[in-house]
N, C-alpha and C positions, 0 to 999 in steps of 0.2 A: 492492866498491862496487856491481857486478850485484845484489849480493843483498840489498842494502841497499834497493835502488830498488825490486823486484820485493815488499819486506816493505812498502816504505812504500806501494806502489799498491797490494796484497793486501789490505793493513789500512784504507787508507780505501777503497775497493769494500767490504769488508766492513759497514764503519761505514754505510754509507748500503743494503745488500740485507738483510745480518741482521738486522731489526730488524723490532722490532712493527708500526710504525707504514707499513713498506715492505708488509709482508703485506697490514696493513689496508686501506690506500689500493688496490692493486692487486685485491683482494677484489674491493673497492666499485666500480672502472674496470670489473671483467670484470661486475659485476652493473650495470651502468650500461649500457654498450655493449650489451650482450647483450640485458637487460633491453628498448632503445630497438628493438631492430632486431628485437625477436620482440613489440613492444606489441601487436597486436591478437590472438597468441596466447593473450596473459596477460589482457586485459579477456576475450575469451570465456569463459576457463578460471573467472576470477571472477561469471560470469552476462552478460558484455556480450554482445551478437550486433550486429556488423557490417553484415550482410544481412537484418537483421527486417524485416518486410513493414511498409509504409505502409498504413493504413487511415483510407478517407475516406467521413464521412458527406454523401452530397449532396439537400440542400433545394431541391427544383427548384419555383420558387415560377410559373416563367412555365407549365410544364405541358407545355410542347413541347418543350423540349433537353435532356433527360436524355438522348436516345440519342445528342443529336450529341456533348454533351461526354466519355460513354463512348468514344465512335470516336476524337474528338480527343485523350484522356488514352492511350489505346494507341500512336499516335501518337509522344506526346510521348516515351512511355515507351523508346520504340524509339529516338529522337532522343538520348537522354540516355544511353542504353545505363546504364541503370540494374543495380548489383549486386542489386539487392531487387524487388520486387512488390508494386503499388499495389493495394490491393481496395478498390473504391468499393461502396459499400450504399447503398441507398436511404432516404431520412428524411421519413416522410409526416408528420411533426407539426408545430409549431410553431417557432420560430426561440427562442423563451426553452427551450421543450425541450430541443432542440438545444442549447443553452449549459448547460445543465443538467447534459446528457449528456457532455458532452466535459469537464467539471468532474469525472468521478469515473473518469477512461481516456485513453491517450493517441493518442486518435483527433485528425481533421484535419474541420471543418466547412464545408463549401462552401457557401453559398445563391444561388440563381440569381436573379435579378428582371428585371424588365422596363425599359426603359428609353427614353424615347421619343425620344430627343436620339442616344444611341450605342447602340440595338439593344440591347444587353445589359450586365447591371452585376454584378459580383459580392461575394460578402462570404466571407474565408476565416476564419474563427474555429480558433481553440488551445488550449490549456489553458499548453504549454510553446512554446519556440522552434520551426520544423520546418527540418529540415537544408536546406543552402542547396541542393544539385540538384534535391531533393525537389520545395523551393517553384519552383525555376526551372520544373521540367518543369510542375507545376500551373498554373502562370502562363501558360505556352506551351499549352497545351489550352485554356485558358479564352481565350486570345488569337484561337486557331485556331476554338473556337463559335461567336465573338463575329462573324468573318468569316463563318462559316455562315447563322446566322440573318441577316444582313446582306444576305446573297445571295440567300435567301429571302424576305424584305420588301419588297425592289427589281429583284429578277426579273434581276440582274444575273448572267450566265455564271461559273462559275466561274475557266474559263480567263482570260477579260478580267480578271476581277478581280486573278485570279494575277500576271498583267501589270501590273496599274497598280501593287500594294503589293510588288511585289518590285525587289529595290536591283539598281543598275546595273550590268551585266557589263564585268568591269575584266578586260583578259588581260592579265597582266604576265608578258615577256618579256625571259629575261637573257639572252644572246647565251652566255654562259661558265658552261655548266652544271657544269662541275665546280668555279668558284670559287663557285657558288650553293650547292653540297652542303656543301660544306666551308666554309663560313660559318656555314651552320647546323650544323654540327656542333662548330663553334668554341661559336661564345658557348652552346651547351648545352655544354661543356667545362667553360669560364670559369665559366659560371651555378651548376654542380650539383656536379659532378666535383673541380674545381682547386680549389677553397674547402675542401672535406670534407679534399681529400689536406693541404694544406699546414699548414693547423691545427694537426695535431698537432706538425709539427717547430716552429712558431712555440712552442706550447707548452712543446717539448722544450726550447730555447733557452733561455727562461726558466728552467726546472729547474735548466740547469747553469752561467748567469750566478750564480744564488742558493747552488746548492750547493757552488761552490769558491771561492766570496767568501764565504758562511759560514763554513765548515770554515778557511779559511786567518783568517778573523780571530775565530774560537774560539781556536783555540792560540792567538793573539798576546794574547788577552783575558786567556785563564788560565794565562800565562805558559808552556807545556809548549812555545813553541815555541823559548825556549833550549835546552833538552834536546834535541830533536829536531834542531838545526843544531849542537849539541857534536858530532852522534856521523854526521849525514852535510852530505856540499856542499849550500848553496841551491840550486844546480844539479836536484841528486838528486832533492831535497825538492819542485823544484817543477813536472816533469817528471812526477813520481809522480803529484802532483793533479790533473795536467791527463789520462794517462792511466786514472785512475781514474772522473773524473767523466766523459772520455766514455764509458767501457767502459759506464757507470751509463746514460746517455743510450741507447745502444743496445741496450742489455739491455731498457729499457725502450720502447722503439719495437718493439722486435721483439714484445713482451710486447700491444702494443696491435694490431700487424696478428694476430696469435694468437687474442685475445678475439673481432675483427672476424669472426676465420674464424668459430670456434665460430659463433659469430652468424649467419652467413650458414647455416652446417651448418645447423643448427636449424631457422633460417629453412625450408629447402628439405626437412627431415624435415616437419615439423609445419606443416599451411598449415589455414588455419581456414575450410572450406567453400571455395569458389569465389574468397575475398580473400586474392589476395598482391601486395599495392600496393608493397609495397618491392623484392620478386623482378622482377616485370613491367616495376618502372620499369630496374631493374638490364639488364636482357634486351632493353628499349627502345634505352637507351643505347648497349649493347654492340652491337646489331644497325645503329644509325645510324653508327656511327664508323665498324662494319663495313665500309661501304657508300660510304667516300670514302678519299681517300688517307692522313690523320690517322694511320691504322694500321699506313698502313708505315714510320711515323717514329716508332712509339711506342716502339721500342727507345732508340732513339736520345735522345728526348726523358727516361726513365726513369734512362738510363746519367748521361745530363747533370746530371738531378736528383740522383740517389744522389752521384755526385762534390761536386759544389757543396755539398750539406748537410752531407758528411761533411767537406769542408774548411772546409767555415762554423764546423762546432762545434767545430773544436779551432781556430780562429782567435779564437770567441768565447771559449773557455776560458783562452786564452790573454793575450788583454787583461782578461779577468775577475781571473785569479790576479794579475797584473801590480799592478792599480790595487789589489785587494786586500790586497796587501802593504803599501801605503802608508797602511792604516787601522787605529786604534784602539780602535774600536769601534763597537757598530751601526749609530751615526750615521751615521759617516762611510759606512761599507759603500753605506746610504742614496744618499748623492748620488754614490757612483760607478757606480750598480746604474743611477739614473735615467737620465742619456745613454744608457747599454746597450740599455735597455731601447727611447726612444725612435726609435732607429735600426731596431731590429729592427720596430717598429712602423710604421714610414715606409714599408720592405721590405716588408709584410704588405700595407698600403693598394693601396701602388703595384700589386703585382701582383693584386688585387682587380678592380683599374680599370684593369690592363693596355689592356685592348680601347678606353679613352677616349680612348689616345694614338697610334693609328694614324698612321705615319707621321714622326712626331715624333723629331727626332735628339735631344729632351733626356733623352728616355726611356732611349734605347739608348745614351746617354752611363752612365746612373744605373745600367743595367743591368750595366755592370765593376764596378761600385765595390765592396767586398768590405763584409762583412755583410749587405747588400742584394743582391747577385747570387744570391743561393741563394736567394731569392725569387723576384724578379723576371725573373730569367736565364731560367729552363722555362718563367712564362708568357709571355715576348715568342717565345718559343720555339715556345708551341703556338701561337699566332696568326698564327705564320708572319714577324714584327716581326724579326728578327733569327736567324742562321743558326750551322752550327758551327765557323765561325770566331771570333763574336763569342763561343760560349761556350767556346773554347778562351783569346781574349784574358780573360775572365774567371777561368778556372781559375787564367792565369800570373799574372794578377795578386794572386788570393788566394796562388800559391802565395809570392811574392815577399813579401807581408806577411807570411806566417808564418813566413818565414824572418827578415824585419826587425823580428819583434816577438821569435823564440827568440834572436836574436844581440847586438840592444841592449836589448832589455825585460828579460832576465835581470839585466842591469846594475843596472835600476832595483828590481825583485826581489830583488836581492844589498842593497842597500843600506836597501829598504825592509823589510826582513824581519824587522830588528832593532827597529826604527825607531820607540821610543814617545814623538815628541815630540808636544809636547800643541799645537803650530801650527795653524792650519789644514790642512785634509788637502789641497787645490788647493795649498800656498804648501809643504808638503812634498813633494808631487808635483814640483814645479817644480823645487826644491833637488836630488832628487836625481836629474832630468835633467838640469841643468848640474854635478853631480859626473860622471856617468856620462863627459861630456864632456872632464874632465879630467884 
């Protein structure tokens, strides 16, 4: 019977990695992945440049503030900590010129005028959109002139002035610096981090609700699964499915942190001039976490996750093949795929918006509840919402369903496996929970 088991999980693992469509797909993941996390490699390499300089033609029409708004555009530039280099030229013609000009290049047209109401007015002309720091920092020089020449015409101090338009000095004061670090360290967690990681096992989930509720109501569709229950137990039969499709699940998560690395390799080979907006932010993060206590729980918070996912998916497998047995065809598959689906969807939210329920006992209630704890469980976790007691009472409690779904589910598996009545698929569901009973 060992061997019987070992051919039927071989042979479906088989059925779902040897195949064209596994290569393909996994191809296109590693060229997706890959592809997202080296983009500004790849627009360079096609002619994009990242860091091309800004060129502004400036129409200084009043005669006297081309050199303040020079001074104030350095300024700004420093302000903005710009990747790139603004080169402002001079434009002694006409303003239709000027539009004329910037109609055949993709320069930035400034015109200066006079204004007798607010000191100074400007006009920025385009041809295309300008990037949004680009325009901010223009806007802030031309802001910063405009107080210049102001200060000029009314003979008003710099400094005073400095005083009257600068905003109010607020000192804010937490008593508990280190729940101030690690706060902000949280919701940057919550914000960047905890969405990216969880994603893909939500994904994963999905994979293997569809993959062993397909495969189990294939045979049942094209009758091969009398043959296969002649020669072993529904037992055999359904224990094979369940280890196949997760063997499939984790072959293929491991397969996605693999691409991730590549990517990052690459990443850190290949940097395009002075931009690495993805590394930096990467270096950012890891250096803030660094810097609070987050880090000495990240083991811990990691071990909790890996458990919880790893019991999730053979729990979700397991009510997968279960209902699945009780189906006829794709229909039905349909409305038992749906509830699945939605729970795991509830689980995905909730831990999204972890951080909304601060404090909340109905949260850290939802946090046991099994298909939803391997969500939700790590982020109330990173928040600090609940400890490693409550994510031990959720291990026991997936672990106790798994064992309540291998011991009476099988029952309903044994019975449904045969099972082509043309009933309703709920109202044979039902049927043979009260046989299972008897």
């Amino acid at each position: 019977m060992t061997s019987k088991f070992w051919f039927l999980a071989r042979q479906s693992l088989n059925k779902k990695i040897k195949t064209k469509w596994f290569l393909f797909a996994n191809l296109l993941l590693a060229v997706v992945i890959i592809g997202l996390l080296n983009m500004d490699s790849i627009i360079s390499f096609f002619g994009g440049d990242f860091s091309s300089d800004t060129q502004i033609l400036l129409l200084d029409e009043t005669k006297n503030t081309e050199e303040i708004f020079k001074t104030s555009l350095v300024l700004a530039e420093e302000s903005f900590d710009l990747d790139h280099d603004i080169i402002l030229e001079t434009f002694t013609k006409d303003v239709k010129e000027l539009e004329k000009e910037l109609k055949e290049n993709d320069k930035i047209g400034i015109v200066l005028e006079s204004d007798s109401e607010n000191y100074l007015k400007a006009k920025i002309i385009s041809n295309q959109k300008i990037d949004t720091i680009s325009y901010q920092a223009i806007v802030q020089a031309l802001n910063t002139s405009k107080m210049q020449v102001a200060m000029m015409k009314t003979n008003i101090q710099s400094a005073e002035l400095q005083k009257i338009t600068s905003n109010i000095s607020i000192d804010r004061l937490i008593l508990n610096d280190q729940s101030k670090t690690e706060d902000e360290a949280t919701a940057m967690i919550m914000s960047t981090v905890f969405p990216t990681l969880i994603l893909p096992f939500f994904m994963l989930v999905i994979f293997l609700v569809q993959m062993i509720g397909t495969e189990i109501n294939e045979e049942k569709s094209t009758r091969s699964m009398e043959i296969i229950i002649s020669n072993v137990s529904p037992k055999t039969h359904f224990f094979s499915k369940v280890l196949a499709s997760n063997a499939f699940v984790l072959i293929q998560g491991v397969l996605l942190i693999l691409y991730s690395g590549i990517g990052f390799l690459i990443k850190s080979m290949v940097q395009v001039g002075s931009n690495s907006q993805i590394t930096d932010s990467i270096s950012s993060i890891w250096d803030s976490l660094s810097q609070t206590g987050i880090m000495d729980r990240l083991p811990l918070i990691l071990g909790a996750t890996l458990v919880l996912m790893i019991l999730s998916f053979i729990a979700y497998s397991l009510i997968a093949g279960i209902l699945a047995s009780m189906t006829v065809n794709m229909e039905d598959f349909q409305q038992i795929q749906t509830p699945i689906m939605m729970i795991c969807l509830l689980g995905y939210y909730l831990a999204i918006m972890a951080g909304m329920f601060e404090g909340s006992v109905l949260i850290r209630i939802l946090s046991y509840v099994p298909f939803i704890s391997c969500l939700l469980g790590p982020a109330l976790l990173v928040i600090g919402e609940i400890g490693i007691l409550d994510i031990g009472i959720s291990v026991l409690l997936l672990c106790g369903f798994i064992y309540f779904m291998t011991k009476y589910g099988l029952k309903i598996y044994k019975v449904g496996i045969l099972n082509y009545s043309t009933d309703k698929m709920w109202k044979r569901l039902w049927r043979a929970a009260k046989q299972k009973e008897s």
